[in-house]
Rosetta silent file (secondary structure, phi, psi, omega in degrees, C-alpha in Angstrom):
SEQUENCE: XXXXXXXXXXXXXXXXXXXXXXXXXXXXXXXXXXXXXXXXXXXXXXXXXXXXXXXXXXXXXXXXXXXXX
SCORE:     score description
SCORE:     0.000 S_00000001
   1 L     0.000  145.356  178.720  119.583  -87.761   21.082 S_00000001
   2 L   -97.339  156.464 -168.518  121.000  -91.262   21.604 S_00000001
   3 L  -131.576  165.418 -176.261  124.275  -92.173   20.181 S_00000001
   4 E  -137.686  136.904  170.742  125.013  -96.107   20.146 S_00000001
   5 E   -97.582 -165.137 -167.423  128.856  -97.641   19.676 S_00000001
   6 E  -150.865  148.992  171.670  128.886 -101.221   17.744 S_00000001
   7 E  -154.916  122.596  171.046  130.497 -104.326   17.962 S_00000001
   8 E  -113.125  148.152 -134.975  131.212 -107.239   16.117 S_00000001
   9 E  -121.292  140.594  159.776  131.298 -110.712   17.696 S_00000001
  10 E  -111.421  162.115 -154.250  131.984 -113.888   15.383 S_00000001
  11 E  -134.802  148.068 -179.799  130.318 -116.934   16.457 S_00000001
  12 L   -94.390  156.614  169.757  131.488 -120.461   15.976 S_00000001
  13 L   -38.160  131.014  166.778  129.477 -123.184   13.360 S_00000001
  14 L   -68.126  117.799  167.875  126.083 -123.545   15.075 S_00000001
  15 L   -51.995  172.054  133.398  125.800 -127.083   17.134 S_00000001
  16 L   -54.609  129.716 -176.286  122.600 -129.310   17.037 S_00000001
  17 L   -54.038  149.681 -170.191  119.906 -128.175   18.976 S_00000001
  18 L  -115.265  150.950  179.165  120.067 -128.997   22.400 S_00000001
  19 L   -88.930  -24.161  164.877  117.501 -130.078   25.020 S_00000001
  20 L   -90.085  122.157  170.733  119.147 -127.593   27.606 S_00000001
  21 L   -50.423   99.463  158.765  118.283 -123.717   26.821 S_00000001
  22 L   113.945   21.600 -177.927  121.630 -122.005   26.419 S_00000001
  23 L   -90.892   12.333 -157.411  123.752 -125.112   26.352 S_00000001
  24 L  -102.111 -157.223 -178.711  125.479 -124.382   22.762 S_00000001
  25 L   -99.322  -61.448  165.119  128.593 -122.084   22.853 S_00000001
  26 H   -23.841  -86.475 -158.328  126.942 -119.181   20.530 S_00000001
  27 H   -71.637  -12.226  164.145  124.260 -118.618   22.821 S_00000001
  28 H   -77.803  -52.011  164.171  126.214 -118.702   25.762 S_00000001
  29 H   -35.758  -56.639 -153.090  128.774 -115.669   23.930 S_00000001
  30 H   -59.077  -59.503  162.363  125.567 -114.080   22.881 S_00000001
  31 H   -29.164  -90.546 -161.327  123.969 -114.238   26.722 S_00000001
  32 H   -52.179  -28.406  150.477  127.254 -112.864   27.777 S_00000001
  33 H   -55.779  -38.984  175.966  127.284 -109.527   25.626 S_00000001
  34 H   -73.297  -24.204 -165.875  123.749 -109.308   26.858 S_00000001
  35 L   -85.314   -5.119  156.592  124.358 -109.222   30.245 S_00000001
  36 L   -94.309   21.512  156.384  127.032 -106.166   29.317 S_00000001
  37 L   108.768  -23.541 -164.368  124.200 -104.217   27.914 S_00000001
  38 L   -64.323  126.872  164.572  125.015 -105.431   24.175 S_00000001
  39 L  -135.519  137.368 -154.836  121.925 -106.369   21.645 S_00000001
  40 L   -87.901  164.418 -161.071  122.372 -108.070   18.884 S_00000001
  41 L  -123.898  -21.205  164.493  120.660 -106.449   15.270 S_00000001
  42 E  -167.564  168.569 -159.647  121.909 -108.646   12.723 S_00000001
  43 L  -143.207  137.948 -170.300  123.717 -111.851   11.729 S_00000001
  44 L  -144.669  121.151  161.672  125.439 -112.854    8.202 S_00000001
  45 L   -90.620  121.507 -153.259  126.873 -116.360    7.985 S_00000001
  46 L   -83.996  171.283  153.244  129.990 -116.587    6.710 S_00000001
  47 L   -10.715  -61.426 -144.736  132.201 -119.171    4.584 S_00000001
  48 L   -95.375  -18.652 -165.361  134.052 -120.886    6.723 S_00000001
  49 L   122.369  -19.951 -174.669  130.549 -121.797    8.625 S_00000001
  50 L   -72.585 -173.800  164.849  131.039 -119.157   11.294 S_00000001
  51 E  -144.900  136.794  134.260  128.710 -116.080   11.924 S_00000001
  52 E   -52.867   63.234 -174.327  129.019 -112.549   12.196 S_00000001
  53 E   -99.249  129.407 -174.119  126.838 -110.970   14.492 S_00000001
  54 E   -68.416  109.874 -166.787  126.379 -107.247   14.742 S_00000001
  55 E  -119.125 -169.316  178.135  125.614 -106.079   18.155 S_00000001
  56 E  -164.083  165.957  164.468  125.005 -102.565   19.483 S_00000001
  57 E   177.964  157.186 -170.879  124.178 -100.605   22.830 S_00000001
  58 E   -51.630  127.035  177.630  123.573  -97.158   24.122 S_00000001
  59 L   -84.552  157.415  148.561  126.777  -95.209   24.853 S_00000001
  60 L   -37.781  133.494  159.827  126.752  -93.010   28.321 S_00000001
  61 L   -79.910  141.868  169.896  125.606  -89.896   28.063 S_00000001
  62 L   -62.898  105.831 -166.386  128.314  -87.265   27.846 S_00000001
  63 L   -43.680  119.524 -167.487  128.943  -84.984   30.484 S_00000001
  64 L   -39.359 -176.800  172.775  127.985  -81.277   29.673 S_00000001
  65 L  -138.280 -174.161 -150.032  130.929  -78.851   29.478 S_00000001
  66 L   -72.795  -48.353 -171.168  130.762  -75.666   31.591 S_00000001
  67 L   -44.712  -44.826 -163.308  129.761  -73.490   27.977 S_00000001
  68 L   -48.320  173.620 -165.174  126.988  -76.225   26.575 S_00000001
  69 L  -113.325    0.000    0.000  123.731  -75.256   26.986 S_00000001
């Protein structure tokens, strides 16, 4: 069975699109969570302008113990 931990990253107010891929600061955070295994599953924008985004990834599996089967 897979077990997944969670994490949640806020994101600064979204720039103006850019003509270079990846230039804003959000997608550069987000790129960096991916490249630690993190993906994200959902996003809620907040108040203030910010975002919430909900990320997730596979924990290690856990090493048997001498009893388990």
């Amino acid at each position: 069975m897979n077990t997944w931990e969670y994490l949640i990253l806020s994101l600064p107010e979204f720039e103006p699109a850019k003509a270079a891929k990846g230039a804003s600061v959000a997608v550069k955070m987000l790129n960096r969570e991916g490249d630690k295994g993190w993906e994200a599953v959902g996003m809620t924008a907040l108040g203030d302008g910010s975002f919430a985004v909900l990320l997730k990834r596979l924990t290690p599996p856990k090493p048997l113990r001498a009893n388990e089967p």
